[in-house]
Every structure is written in C-alpha cells, then in structure tokens.
C-alpha positions as CSV (number, residue, x, y, z in Angstrom):
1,X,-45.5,-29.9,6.7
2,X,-43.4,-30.3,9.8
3,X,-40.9,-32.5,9.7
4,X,-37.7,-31.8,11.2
5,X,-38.5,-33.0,14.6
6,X,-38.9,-36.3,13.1
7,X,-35.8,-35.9,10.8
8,X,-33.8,-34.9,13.7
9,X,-34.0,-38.6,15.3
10,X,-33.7,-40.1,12.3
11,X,-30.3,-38.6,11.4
12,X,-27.2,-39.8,12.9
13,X,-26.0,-38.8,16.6
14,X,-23.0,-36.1,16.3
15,X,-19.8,-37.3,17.9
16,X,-18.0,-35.9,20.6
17,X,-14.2,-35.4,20.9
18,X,-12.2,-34.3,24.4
19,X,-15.7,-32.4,25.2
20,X,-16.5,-30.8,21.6
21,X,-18.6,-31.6,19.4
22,X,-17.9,-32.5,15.6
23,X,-20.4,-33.0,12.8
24,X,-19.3,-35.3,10.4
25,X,-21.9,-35.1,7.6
26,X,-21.0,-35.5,3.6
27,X,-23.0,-33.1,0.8
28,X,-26.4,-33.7,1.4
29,X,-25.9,-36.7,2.9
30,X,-29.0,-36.3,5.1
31,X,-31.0,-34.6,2.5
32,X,-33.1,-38.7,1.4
33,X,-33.6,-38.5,4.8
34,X,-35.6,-35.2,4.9
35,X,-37.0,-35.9,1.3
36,X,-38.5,-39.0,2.7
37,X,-40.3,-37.6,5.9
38,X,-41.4,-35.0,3.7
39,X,-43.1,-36.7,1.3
40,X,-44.6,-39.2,4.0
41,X,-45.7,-35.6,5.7
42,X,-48.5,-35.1,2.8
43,X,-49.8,-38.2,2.7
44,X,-51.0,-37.3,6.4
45,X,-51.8,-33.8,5.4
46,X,-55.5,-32.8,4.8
47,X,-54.7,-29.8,2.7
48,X,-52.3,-32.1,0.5
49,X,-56.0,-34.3,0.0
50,X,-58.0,-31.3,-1.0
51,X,-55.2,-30.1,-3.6
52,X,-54.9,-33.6,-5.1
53,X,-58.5,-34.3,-5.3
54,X,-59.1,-30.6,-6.9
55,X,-56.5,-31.0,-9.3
56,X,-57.5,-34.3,-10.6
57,X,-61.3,-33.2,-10.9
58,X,-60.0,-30.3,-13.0
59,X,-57.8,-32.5,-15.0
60,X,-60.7,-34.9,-15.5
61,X,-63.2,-32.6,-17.0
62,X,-60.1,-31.0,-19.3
63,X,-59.8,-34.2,-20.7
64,X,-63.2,-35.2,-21.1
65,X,-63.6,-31.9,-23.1
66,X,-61.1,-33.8,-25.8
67,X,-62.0,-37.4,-25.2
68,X,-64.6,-37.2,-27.7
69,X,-65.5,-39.3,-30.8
70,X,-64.0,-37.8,-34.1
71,X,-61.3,-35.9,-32.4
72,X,-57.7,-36.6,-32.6
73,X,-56.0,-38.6,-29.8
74,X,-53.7,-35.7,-28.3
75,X,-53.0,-34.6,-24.6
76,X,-52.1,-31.2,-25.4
77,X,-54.7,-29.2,-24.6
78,X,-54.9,-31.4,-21.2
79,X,-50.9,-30.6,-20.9
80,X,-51.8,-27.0,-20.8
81,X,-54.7,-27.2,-18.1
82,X,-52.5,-29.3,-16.2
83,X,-49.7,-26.3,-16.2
84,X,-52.4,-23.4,-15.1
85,X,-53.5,-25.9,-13.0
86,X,-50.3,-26.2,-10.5
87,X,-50.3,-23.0,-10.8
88,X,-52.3,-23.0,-8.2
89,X,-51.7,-26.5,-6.6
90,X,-48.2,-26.3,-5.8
91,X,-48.3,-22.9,-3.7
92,X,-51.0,-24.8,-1.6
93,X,-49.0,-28.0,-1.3
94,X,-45.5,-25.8,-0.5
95,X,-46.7,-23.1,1.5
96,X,-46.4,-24.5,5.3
97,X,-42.9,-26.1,4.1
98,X,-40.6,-24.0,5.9
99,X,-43.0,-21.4,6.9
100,X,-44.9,-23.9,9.3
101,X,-41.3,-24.9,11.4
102,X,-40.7,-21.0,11.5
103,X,-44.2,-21.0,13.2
104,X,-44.0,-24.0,15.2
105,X,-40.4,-23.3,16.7
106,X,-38.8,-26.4,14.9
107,X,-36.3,-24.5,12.5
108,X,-34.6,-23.3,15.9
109,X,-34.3,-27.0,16.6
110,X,-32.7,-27.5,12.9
111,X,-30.5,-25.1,13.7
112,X,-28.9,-27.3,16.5
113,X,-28.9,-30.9,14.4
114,X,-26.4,-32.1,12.2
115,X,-27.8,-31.1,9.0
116,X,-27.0,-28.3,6.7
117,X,-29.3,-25.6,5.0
118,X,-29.0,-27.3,1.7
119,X,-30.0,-30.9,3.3
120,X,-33.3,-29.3,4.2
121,X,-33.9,-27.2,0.7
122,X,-32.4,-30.0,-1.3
123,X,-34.6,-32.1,0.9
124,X,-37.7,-30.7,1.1
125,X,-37.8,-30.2,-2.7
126,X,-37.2,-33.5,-3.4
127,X,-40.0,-34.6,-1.5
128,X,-42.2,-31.7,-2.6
129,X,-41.4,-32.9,-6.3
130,X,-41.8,-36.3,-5.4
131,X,-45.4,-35.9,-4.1
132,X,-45.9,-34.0,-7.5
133,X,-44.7,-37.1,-9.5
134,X,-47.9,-38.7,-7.2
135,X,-49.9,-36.1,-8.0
136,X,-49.4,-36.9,-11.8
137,X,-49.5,-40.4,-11.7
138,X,-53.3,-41.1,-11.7
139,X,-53.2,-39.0,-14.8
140,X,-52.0,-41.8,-16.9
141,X,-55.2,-43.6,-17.1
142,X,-56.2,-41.0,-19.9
143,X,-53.8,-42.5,-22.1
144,X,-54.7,-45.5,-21.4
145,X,-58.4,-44.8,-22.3
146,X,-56.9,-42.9,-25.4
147,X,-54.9,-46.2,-26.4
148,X,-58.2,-48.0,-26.0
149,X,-60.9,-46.0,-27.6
150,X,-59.5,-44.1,-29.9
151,X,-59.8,-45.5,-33.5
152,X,-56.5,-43.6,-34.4
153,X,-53.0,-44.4,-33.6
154,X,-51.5,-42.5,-30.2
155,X,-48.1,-41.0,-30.7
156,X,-46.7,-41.7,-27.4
157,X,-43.9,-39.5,-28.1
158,X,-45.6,-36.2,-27.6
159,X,-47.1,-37.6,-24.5
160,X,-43.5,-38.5,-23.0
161,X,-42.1,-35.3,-23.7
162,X,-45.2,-33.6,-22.2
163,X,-44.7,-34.9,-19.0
164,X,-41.2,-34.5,-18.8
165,X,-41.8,-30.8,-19.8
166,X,-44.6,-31.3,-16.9
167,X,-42.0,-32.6,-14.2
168,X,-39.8,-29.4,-15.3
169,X,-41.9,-27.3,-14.6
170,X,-43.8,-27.9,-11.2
171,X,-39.5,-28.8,-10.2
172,X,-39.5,-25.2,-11.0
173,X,-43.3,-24.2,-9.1
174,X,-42.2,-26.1,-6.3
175,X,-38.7,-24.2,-5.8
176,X,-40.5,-21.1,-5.7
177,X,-43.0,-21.8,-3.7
178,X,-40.2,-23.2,-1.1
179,X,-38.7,-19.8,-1.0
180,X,-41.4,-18.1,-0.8
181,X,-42.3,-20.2,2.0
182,X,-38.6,-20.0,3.6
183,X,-39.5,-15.7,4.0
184,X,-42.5,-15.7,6.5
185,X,-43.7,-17.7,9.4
186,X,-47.3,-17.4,7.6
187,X,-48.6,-20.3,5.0
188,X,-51.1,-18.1,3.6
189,X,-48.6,-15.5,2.7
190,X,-45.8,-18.2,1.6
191,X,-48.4,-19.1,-0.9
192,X,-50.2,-15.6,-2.1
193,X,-46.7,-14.5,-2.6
194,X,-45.8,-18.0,-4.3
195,X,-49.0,-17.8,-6.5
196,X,-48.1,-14.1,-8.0
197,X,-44.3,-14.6,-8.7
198,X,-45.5,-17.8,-10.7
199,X,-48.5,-15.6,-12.7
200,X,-45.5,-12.8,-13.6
201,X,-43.7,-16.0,-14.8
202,X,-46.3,-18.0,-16.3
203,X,-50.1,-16.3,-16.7
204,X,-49.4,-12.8,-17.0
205,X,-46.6,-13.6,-20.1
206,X,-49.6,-15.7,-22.0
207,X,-52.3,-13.8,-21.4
208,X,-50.2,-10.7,-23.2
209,X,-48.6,-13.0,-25.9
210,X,-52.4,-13.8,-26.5
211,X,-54.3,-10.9,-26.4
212,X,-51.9,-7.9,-27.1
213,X,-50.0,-7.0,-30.3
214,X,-46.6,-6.5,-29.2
215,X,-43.4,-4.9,-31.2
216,X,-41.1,-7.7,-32.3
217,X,-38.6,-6.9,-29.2
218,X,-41.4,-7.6,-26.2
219,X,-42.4,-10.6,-28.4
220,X,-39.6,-11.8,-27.5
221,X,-39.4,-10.9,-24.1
222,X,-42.8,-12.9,-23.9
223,X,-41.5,-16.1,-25.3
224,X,-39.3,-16.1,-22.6
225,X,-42.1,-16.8,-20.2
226,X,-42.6,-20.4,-18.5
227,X,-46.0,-21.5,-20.7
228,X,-44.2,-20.6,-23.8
229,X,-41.1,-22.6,-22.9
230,X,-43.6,-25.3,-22.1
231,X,-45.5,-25.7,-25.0
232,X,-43.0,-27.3,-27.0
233,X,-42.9,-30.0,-24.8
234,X,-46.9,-30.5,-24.9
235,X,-46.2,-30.6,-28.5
236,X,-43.6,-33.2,-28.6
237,X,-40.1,-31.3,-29.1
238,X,-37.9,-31.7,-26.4
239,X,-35.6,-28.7,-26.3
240,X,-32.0,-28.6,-25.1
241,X,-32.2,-24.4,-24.0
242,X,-35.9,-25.2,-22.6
243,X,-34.1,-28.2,-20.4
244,X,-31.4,-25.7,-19.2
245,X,-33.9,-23.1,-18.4
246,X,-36.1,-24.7,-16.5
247,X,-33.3,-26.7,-14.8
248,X,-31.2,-23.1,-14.3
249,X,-34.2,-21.1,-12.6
250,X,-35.2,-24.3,-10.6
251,X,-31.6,-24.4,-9.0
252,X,-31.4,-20.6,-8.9
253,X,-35.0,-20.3,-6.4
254,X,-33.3,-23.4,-4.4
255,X,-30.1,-21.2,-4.0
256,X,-32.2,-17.9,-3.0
257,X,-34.1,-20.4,0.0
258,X,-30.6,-21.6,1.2
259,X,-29.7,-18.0,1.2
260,X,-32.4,-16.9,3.1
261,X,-32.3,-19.6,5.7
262,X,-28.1,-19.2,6.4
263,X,-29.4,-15.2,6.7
264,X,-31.7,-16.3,9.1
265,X,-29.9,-18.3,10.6
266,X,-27.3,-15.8,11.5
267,X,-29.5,-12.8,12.7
C-alpha cells in the first residue's frame, strides 16, 4: 500500500530559517496522518478485497459448524479459526506495506519529508490494525444470531475477552508482518517470510503441544507459544502476563522495523 507520496502533502511544510531548514515535528505527531492514508489505502486495494472476503467465508463456515441446534452458544472454537485464520490474512494484507515504497522509489522520498521512522511504523500499524478491527467487524453478526436463536443464555463475557485477545494478537501478526515487509523491496517475500516467523510462533508450537509427548521442561517451552497464550482469552480469562506479552513482542517487532528503516536509511 503506497502511501507516502500522499502523506507527504498532507503533512505540514518544513520552515526555513536564514537559508536552513528546520523540522519542527512533536513524537509521532504525523503518525494519524500516515495511519489514516493507510487504512484509506486498503479500501482501494484489490488484494485487501480478496483477503477480507476469504477470511470471512472461512469464518462463516467455522461458525456454521457450531451454530447448530442442541449445541451450546460458544465462539470458541470460531475464536480459534479466526487466529489460524490471520495467520495467513495479515501477511497478505502487510506485505506491500513498506516493501512496495522500497519498490516504487517513495521511501527515498520519505527520507526527505518531515516525518520520522517511528511516524511511518507507528503509523502504518495503526492503520494496518485498524483495517483488522474492519476485518473483524462483520463478525459480530454471529453473536447476534447466537443471541437470537439459541434457546440458552450467551455469556457475553467470554465473547468480549475473545476479541480483545483477538485484537492482541493480529496487533502482534501485523507488527511482524511490517518488519518483515520493512527487509525486502519484494511483497511476496515480505509475506512468505511473514507467514513462517508467525507458524514458529503460533502453528508449529500447537501442532507439537498437540501431537507430541513432551518432558515437562518443553511443555513449557510450548505454552509459551502465541495460540496457547490465546486460548485463555477464547475462553473467557483475561490474563494480566498474556496482556503484557502480547503487548511486549508487539512493540518489540515495531522497534526491529524502526531499526531497520534508520539502517537503511543511513547506508
């Protein structure tokens, strides 16, 4: 998704004193800004279209496996599609973030506005993440159609705390997927690369936890995976160290892309 060319008119004009120039910006001051023409950059995005529509089909036929008479009224199984799910989405929605104005030439035009390597991250996320928040949104019809069918009472409560744990973690899919995009001028790569660092994290920890029988000590190791993290959310406990985590590795990958592009930068 390009957008600095637009972000660079929208930000303010530098000022000039006796001949130099002086940037006056304040922390992330122009970082709305970029956030905004980012998120209007996937409405007008045909791959955003195909994710979005490929996401919600998957989500709808998850949740017509539960929506069925004689069943309880629970999202959790649809919480845990949902997660393998953006898996997958998120790397496709990310990958031309910073790699495409690496491409296109416009990240040598960044370079000369008045606007910092964290406005664009901080940014671009924020965008990113508020595009996911879209993303989710048509998803609460289901509980709506749970509310009205069902002949049992819906606990809203483990529905809240699943889509805050939700929200956690695509914030976290979404800042890697940003710096994987932020190390290569090529989308596809931003998101292959994207796609496995979020299976070590996420997929590959489950799939083991599942399958294998594992010494107490790699049990351990396990739980510390994303999905497991996660599940607790899906099930209606909202943990403190699971908030911190996701919130700590989430700024962590956003440090790592400001990094790279001050590197970058430089050379």
């Amino acid at each position: 998704m390009s957008t600095m060319t637009q972000t660079q008119s929208a930000v303010e004009p530098s000022k000039s004193t006796g001949g130099a120039t002086v940037r006056k910006t304040g922390l992330l001051a122009k970082a709305p800004i970029i956030a905004r023409r980012e998120l209007f950059s996937y409405f007008v995005s045909p791959m955003a279209y195909v994710a979005m529509t490929l996401f919600l089909l998957a989500c709808g036929f998850a949740f017509w496996q539960d929506f069925k008479p004689g069943q309880p009224a629970l999202m959790r199984h649809l919480f845990d599609w949902m997660l393998w799910f953006l898996c997958f989405v998120v790397p496709m929605l990310c990958m031309g973030s910073i790699s495409q104005e690496w491409a296109s030439g416009t990240m040598e035009m960044m370079m000369t506005a008045p606007v910092t390597d964290s406005d664009v991250v901080v940014g671009k996320f924020m965008g990113a993440i508020s595009f996911v928040c879209v993303l989710l949104a048509p998803t609460l019809v289901y509980v709506i159609m749970m509310a009205s069918f069902s002949t049992s009472h819906v606990d809203l409560g483990p529905i809240f705390s699943g889509y805050l744990g939700m929200i956690l973690a695509g914030s976290l899919f979404v800042a890697v997927s940003l710096f994987c995009s932020s190390l290569t001028r090529s989308q596809m790569v931003a998101a292959v690369s994207a796609f496995a660092i979020l299976a070590v994290i996420t997929i590959i920890p489950w799939l083991v936890g599942a399958w294998a029988t594992l010494p107490d000590f790699w049990r351990v190791v396990i739980n510390q995976g994303v999905y497991a993290r996660y599940a607790d959310f899906s099930k209606g406990v909202i943990d403190l160290g699971h908030v911190t985590f996701f919130v700590l590795m989430t700024a962590a990958f956003l440090f790592f892309t400001v990094k790279v592009l001050e590197s970058r930068r430089w050379k």
